[in-house]
MIVO-685481 format. One record per residue: x, y, z of N, C-alpha, C in turn. Coordinates in steps of 0.001 Angstrom, whole numbers, plus 500000, padded with zeros to 6 digits. Example, Ala and Ser with C-alpha at 12.3 -4.5 7.8 and 13.67 -1.06 7.14 Angstrom:
513190494310507800512300495500507800513200496700507800;512850497750507080513670498940507140512900500030507870;
END
This chain:
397388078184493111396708077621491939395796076483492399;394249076628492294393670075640492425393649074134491438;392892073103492175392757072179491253392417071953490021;391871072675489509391163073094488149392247073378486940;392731074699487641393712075800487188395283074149486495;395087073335487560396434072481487050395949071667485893;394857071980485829394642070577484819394385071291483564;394843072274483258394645073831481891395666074034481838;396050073858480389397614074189479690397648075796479748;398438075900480728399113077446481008400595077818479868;400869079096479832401774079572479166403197079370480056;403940079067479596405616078757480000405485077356480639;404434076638480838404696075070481080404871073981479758;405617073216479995406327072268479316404868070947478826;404435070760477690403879069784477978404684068714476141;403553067335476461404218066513475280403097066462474119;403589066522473124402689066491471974402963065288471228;401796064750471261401814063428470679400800063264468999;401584062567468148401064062702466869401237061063466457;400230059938466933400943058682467264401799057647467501;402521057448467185403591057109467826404904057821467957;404850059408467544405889060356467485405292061093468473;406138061543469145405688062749470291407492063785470578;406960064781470970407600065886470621407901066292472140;408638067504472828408269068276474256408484069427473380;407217070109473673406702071613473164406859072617475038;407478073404474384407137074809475888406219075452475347;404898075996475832403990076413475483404419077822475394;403720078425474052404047080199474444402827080758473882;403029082337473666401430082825473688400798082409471978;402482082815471404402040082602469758403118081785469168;403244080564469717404310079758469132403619079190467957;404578078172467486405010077402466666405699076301466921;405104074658466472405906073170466707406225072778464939;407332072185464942407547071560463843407510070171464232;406507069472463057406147068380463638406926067631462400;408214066627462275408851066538461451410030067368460651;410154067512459878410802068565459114410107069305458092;408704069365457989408038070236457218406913070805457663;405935070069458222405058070259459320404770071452460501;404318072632460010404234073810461303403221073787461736;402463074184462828401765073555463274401623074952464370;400489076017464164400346077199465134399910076026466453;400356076872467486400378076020468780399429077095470021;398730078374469591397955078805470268396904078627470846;396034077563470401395042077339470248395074076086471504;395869075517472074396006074689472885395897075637474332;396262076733474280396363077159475851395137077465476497;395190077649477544393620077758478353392819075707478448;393425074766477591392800073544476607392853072692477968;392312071641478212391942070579479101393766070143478665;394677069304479925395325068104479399394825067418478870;395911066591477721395108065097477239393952065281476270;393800066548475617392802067040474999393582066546473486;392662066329472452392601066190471206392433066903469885;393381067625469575393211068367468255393551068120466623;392499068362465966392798068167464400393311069352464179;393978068725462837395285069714462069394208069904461058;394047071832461280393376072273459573394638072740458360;394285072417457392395108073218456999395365074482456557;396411075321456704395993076701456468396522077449455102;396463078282454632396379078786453930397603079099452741;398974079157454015399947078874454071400833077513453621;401471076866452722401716075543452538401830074753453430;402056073794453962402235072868454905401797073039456366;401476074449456701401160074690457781399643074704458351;399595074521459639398344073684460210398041074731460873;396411074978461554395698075350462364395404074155463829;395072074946464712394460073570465415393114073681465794;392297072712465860390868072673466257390538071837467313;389976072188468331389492070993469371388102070116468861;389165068552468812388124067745468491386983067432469402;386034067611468944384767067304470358384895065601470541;384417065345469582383915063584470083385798062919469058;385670062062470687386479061135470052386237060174469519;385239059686468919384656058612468116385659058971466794;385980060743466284386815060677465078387757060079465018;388738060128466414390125059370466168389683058039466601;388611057380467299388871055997467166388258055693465700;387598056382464714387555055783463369388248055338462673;389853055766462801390963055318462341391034054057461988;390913053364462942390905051732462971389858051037462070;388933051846461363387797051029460329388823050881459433;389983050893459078390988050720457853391238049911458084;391632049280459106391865047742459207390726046749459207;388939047177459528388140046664459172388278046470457412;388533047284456728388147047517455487389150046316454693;390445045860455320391558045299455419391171044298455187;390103043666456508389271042529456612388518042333455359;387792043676454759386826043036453755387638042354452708;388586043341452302389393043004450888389692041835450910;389772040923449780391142039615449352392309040039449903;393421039185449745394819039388449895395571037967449246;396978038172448977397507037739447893397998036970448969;398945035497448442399749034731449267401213035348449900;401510035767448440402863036627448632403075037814447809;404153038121448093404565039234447184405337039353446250;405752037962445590407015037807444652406304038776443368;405174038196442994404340038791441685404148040567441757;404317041222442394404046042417442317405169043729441981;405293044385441137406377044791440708406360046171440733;407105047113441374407257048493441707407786048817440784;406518049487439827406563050196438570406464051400438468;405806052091440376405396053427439960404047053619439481;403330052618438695401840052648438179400644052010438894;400956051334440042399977050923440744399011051503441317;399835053079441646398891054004442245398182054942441393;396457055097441491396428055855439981395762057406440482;396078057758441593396039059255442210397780059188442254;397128060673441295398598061085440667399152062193442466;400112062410442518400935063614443458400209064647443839;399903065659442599399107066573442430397367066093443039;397360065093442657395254064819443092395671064728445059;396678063885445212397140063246446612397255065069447391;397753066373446935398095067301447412396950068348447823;395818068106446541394841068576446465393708068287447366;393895067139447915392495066328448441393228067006449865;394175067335450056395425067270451699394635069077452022;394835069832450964394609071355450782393370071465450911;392513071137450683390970070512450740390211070618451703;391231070065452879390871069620454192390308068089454229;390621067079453362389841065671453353391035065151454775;389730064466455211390151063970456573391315063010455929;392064062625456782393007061565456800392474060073456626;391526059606457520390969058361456936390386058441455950;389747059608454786389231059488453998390233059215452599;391519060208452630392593059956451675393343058472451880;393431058104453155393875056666453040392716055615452134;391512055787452496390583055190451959390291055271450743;390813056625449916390994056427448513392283055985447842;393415055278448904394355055346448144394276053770448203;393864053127448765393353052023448894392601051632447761;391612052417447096390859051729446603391500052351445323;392240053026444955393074053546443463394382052508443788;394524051575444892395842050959444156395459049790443740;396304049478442664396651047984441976396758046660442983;397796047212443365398494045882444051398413045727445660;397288046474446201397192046231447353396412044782447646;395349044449447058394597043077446856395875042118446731;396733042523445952397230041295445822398749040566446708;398689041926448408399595042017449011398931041099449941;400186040998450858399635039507452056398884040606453005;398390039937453970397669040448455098398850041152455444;399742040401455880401041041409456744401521043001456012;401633042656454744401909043867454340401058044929453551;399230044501453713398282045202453908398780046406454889;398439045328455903398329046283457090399809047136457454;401404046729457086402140047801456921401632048830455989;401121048830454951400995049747454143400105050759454792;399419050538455491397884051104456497398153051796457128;399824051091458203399948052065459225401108052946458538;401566052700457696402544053969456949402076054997456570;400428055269455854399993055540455096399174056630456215;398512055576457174397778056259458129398986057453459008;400210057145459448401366057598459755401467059044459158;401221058848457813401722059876456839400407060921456860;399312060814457087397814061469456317397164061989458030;397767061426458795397136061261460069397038062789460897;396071063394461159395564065147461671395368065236463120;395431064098463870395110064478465005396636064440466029;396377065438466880397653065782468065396894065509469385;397462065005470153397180064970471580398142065755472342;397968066114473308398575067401474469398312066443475676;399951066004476390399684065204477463400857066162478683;400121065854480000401313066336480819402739065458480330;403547066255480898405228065493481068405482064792481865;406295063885482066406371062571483132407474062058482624;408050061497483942409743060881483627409865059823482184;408657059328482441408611057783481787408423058420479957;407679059958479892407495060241478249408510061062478161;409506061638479266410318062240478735411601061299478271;411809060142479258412892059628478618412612059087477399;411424058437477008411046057702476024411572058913474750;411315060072475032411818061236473912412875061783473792;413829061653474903415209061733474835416021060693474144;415475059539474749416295058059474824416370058125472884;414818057973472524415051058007471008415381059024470053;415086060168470258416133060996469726417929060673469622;418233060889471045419603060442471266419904060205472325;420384058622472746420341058077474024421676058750474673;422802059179473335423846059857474202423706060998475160;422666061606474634422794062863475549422239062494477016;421433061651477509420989061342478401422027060246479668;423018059881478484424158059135478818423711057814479048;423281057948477891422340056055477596421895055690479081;421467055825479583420617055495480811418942054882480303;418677053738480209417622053321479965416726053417481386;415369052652480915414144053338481800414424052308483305;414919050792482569415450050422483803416316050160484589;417721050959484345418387051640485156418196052465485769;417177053377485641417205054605485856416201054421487235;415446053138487171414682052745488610414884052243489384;416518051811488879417318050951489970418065051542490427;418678052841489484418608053936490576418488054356491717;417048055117491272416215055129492119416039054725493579;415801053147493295415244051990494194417078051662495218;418120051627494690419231051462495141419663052644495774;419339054079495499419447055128496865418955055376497750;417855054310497914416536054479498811415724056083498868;415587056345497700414717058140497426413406057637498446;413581058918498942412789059021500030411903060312499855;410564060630500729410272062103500444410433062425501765;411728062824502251412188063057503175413669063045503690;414699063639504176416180063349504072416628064460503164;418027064507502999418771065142502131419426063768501359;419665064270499770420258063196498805420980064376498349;421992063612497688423046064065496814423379063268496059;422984063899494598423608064205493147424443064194492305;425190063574491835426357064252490952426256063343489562;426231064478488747425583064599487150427082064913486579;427071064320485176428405065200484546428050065261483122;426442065189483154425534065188481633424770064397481362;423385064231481673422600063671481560421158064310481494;421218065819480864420187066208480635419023066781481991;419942066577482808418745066776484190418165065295484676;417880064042483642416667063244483915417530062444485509;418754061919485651418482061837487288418046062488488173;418057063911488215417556064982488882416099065169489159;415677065035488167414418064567487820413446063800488069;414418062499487825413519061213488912413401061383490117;414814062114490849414869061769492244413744063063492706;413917064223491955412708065098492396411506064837492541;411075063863491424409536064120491494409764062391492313;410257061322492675409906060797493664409814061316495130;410980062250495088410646063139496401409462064103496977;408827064680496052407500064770495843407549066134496254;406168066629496731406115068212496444405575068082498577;405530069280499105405062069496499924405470068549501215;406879068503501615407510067815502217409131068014502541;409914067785503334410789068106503580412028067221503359;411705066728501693413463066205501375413391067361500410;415357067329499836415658068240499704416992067667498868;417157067834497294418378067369496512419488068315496365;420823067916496552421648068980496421422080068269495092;422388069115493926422643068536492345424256069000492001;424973068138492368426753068649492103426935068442490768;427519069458490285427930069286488064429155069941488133;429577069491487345431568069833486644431464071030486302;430420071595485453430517072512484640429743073828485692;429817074971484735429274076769484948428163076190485660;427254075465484530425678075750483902425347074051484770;424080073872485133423970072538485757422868072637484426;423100070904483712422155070466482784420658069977483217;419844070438483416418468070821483792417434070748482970;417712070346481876416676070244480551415533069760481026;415490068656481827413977067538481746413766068215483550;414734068718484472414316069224485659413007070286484725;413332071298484124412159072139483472411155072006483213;411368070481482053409910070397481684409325069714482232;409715069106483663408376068710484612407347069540485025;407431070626485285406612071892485546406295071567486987;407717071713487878407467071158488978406818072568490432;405871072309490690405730073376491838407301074146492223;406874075669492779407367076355492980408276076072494141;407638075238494919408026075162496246408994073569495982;408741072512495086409297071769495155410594072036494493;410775072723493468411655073080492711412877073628493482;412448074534494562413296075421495401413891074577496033;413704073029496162414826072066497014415577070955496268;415271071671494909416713071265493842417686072294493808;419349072136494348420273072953495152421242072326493762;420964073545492852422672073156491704423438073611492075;424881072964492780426165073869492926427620072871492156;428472073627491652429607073161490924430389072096491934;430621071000491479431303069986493307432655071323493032;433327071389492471434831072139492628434433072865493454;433597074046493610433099075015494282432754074771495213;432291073660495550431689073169496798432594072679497570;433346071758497342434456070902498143435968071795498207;435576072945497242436799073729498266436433075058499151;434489075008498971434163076045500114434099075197501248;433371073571501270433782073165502175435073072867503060;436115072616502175437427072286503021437989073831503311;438318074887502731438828075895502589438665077417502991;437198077380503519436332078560503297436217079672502810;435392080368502769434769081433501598435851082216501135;437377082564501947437969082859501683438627082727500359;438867081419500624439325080845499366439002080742498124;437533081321498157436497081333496768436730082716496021;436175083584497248436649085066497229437770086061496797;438969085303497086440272085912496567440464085974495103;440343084710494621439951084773492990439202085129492211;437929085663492818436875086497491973437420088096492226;436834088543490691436892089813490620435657090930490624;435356089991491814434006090997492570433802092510492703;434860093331493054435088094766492898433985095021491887;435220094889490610434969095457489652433394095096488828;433088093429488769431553093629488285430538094818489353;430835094356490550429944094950491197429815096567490678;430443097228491059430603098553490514430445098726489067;430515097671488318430231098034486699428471097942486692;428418096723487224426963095840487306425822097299487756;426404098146489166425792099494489753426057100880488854;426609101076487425426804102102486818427632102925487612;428194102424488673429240103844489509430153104427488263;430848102983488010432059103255487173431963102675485992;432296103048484686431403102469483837433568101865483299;432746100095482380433744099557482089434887099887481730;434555101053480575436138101736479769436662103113480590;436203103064482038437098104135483234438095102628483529;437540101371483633438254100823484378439350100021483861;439175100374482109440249099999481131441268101027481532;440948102510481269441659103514481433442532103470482299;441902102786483494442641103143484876443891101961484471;443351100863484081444500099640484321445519099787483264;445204101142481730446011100540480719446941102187480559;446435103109481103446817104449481228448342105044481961;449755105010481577450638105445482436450556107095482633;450268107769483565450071108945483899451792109379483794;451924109057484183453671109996484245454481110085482891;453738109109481888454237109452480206453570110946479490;452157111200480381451550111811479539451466113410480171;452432114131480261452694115530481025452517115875480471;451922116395479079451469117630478369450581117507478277;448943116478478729447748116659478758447328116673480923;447417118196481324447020117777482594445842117757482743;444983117662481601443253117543481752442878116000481784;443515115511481281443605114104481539444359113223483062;444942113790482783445793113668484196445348114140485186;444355114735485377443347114581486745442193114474486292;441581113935485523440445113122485013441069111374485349;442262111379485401442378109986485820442686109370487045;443384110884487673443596111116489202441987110990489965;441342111683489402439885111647490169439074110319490153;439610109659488895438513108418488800439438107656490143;440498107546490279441056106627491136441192106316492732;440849108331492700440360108147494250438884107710494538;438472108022493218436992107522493675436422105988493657;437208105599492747437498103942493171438033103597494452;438947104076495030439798103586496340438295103848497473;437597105109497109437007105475498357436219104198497898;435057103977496898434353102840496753434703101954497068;436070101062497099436332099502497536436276100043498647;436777100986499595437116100960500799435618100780501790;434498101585501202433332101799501962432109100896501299;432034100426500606431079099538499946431096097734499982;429806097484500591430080096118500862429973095531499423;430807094107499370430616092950498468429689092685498312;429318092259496676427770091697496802428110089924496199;427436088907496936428111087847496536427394087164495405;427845086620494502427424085886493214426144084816493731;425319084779492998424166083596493545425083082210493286;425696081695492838426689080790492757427252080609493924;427933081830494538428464081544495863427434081153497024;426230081817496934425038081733498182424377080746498001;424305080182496571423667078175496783424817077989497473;426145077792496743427173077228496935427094076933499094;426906077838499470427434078025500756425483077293501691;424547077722500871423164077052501339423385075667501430;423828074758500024424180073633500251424899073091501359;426692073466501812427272073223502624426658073353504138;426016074718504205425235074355505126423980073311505917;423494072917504960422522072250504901422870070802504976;424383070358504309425081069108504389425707068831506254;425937070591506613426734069982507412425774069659509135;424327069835508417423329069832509880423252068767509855;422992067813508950422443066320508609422986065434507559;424189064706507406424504064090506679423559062914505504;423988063211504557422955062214503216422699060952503397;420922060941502949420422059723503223420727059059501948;421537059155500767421164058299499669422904059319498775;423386058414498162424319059561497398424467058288495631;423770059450495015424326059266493416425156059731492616;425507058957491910426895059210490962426213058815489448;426416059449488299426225059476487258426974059921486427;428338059230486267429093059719485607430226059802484357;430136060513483474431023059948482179432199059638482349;433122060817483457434618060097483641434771059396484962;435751059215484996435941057348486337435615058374487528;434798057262488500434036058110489093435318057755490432;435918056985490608436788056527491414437090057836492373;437571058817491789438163060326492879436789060909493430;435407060938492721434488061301492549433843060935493994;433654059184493904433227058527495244434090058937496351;435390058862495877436105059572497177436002060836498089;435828061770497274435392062923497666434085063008497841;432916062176497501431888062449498042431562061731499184;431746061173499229431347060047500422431610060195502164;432417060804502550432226061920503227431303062598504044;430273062421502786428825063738503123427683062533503342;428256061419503550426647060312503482426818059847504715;425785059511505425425455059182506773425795057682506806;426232056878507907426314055804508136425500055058507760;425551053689506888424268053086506938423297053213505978;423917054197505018423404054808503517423886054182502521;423109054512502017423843053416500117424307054720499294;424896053950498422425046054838497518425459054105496764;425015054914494703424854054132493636425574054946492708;426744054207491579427020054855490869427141054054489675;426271055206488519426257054339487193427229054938486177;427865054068485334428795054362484572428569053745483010;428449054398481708428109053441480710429536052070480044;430378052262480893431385050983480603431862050800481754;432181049248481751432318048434482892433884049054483418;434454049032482810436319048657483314436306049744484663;435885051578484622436000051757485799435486051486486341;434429050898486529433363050496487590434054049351488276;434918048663487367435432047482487932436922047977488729;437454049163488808438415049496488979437867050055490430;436865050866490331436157051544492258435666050561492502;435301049799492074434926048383492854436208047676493757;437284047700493178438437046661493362438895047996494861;439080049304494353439748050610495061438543050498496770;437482050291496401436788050320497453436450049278498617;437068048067497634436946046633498414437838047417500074;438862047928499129440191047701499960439878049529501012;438746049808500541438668051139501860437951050548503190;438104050791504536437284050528505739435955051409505611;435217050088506081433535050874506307432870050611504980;433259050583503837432417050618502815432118048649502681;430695048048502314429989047075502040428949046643501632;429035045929501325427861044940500557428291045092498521;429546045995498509429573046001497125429536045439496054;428183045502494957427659044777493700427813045352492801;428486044961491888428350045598490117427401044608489625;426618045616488987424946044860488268425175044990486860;425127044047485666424913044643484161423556044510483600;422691045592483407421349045236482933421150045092481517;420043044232481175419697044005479871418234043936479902;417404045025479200416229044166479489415394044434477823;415326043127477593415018042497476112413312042831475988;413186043824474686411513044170474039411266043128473498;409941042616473938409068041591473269408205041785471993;408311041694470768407243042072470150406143040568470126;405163040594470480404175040003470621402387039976469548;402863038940468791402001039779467327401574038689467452;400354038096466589399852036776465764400356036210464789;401088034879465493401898033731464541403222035185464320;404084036067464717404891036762464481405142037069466074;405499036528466972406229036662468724407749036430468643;408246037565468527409913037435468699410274038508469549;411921038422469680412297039655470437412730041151469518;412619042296469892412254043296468882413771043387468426;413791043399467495415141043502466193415576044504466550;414852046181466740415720047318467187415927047351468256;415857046761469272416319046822471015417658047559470845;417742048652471609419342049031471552419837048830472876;420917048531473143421561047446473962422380048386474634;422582049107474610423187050594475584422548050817476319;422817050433477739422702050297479116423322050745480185;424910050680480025425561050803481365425953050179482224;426436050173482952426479048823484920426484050065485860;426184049425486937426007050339488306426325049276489156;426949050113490171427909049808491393426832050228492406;426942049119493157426003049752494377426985049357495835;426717049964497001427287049746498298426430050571499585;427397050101500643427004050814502126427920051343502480;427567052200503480429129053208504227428440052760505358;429160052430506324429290052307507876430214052693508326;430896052954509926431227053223510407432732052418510741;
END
């Protein structure tokens, strides 16, 4: 893919849709659909083949609530927006607001006129601009709550979408506020101290271990590791499925992607201590395989396991219909190789790959006490390596802190608690922001030596 080709919204890449201060992660498809809100549809075809960072108005279509998209040529339309706050300037404004009384009658565009002008196609600054000049009591509101009314209003009426690539910094911003749990409250600056405390390199092997966080550690450490280079993440998870959500919608090269290595730690740390043997005995490899190849189809292999032949002497047509399936199973296990699960062949790529070159960096991200966790990983990290583990409550952290004082070789160990306080910064209105949410975490940091 040339240079060109990356900078054109392709089909199955992840990008962010922004509708001002709301933004969305859309997967692009040939004939999708975004819900922008809870009423808001919004055909999403019209973006592909489109520049990044490109600008589209919402038509409306024909259909209730639902939008077309159009590429805006000149952006002079969306910076017009802002003449509402010129217009702000022209008007009077009242001292306060005690005198003004929510009657319902201030506004004299009725629902129906407000729906009509929307169906119409009247631009958005133009319906704000009449609702302005049909209300009562806007003259007689303060400057401050002019201009709330402006950006609510503008909020509400507002047609234009922007289409931006994905990036760590807009995906967490869209996780975090949706729901910081799923990400495992990891704010933007933890998540660089991270980072900065495993020493991510684009180069080395690092190791991983997630127990739900959406992919976004995975994520960071990928795209600091960068594309076209030889580091390489192995991603250890509790579960089947490794959580990969935000690994996706980076739309990371083909080639970089291929040196994100998901394997289960259980799976791993008992192919490492145990070998393949030990993985092998408990799967029931036979039988998918041969189901998976149509040899033997599933309900022969019910038959075979649920069938007593020596009850059933008055059907011998059955009784060598079941005789035959069984030698022909015996001959199949006997002459047919195993085919191994892609689970098992990361599983065993990883170990290999751990055991040429021990880890330059090892992370921990984890919901339960990571205490057995560090134990068993640590192991796999090279002398002289750090390693960082974040936890969203202190007590275990303070507990592998105390467990690790007392192991040989491990030092420099710090438990950090971050806080980092939003400024809102306004005229004659500079305080700290009232919604700051304060779910953070602590992280443990250290060295392994020898």
């Amino acid at each position: 893919m040339n240079e060109a080709m990356k900078d054109l919204i392709a089909i199955g890449t992840h990008v962010i849709i922004k509708k001002q201060n709301y933004s969305k992660v859309y997967k692009v498809t040939k004939n999708g659909n975004l819900m922008l809100g809870k009423h808001q549809k919004v055909h999403m075809n019209e973006i592909i083949g489109k520049p990044y960072w490109s600008t589209f108005e919402m038509i409306p279509n024909s259909e209730r609530k639902t939008f077309d998209l159009r590429l805006a040529e000149k952006s002079e339309e969306i910076e017009e927006t802002g003449s509402w706050f010129d217009l702000q300037d022209r008007l009077p404004s009242g001292p306060d607001n005690r005198f003004i009384i929510d009657d319902g009658t201030s506004q004299k565009l009725s629902k129906e006129q407000i729906i009509e002008l929307q169906e119409s196609g009247t631009s958005g600054k133009e319906i704000v601009g009449q609702l302005i000049e049909n209300s009562k009591s806007f003259v007689e509101k303060t400057k401050y709550s002019q201009e709330k009314y402006i950006k609510k209003k503008q909020k509400k009426y507002f047609r234009y979408i922007t289409v931006f690539k994905t990036s760590i910094l807009g995906l967490h911003e869209i996780y975090f506020r949706q729901d910081h749990s799923k990400i495992n409250n990891i704010r933007m600056d933890s998540l660089a101290q991270l980072l900065s405390y495993s020493d991510v390199q684009s180069d080395g092997l690092f190791v991983l271990y997630d127990s739900g966080s959406q992919g976004l550690p995975a994520a960071a450490m990928l795209n600091r590791i960068g594309a076209n280079n030889t580091g390489t993440l192995i991603n250890l998870h509790p579960g089947n499925q490794p959580q990969i959500a935000i690994v996706q919608a980076m739309n990371f090269p083909k080639e970089q992607a291929e040196r994100l290595i998901s394997v289960n730690v259980y799976s791993f740390l008992r192919l490492y201590y145990q070998g393949e043997s030990s993985v092998l005995s408990e799967c029931k490899l036979l039988n998918d395989y041969y189901i998976n190849k149509n040899i033997i189809s599933d309900e022969s292999i019910t038959v075979l396991n649920n069938t007593d032949i020596e009850k059933d002497d008055n059907n011998l047509e059955t009784k060598s219909e079941i005789n035959l399936l069984k030698r022909k199973n015996d001959e199949l296990v006997n002459s047919s190789p195993i085919k191994k699960p892609k689970w098992l062949l990361e599983t065993q790529m990883a170990i290999n790959i751990i055991k040429e070159s021990k880890a330059r960096g090892l992370v921990i991200v984890a919901k339960e006490h990571p205490l057995n966790i560090i134990n068993g990983l640590l192991p796999f990290l090279g002398f002289s390596r750090p390693f960082v583990i974040y936890h969203m409550y202190r007590e275990p952290l303070q507990e592998t802190y105390v467990a690790l004082k007392q192991r040989q070789g491990v030092i420099n160990l710090r438990l950090y608690s971050n806080f980092l306080r939003a400024y809102q910064v306004l005229p004659e209105r500079t305080h700290p922001d009232i919604l700051t949410n304060d779910t953070n975490g602590y992280i443990l940091t250290g060295y392994l030596v020898e």
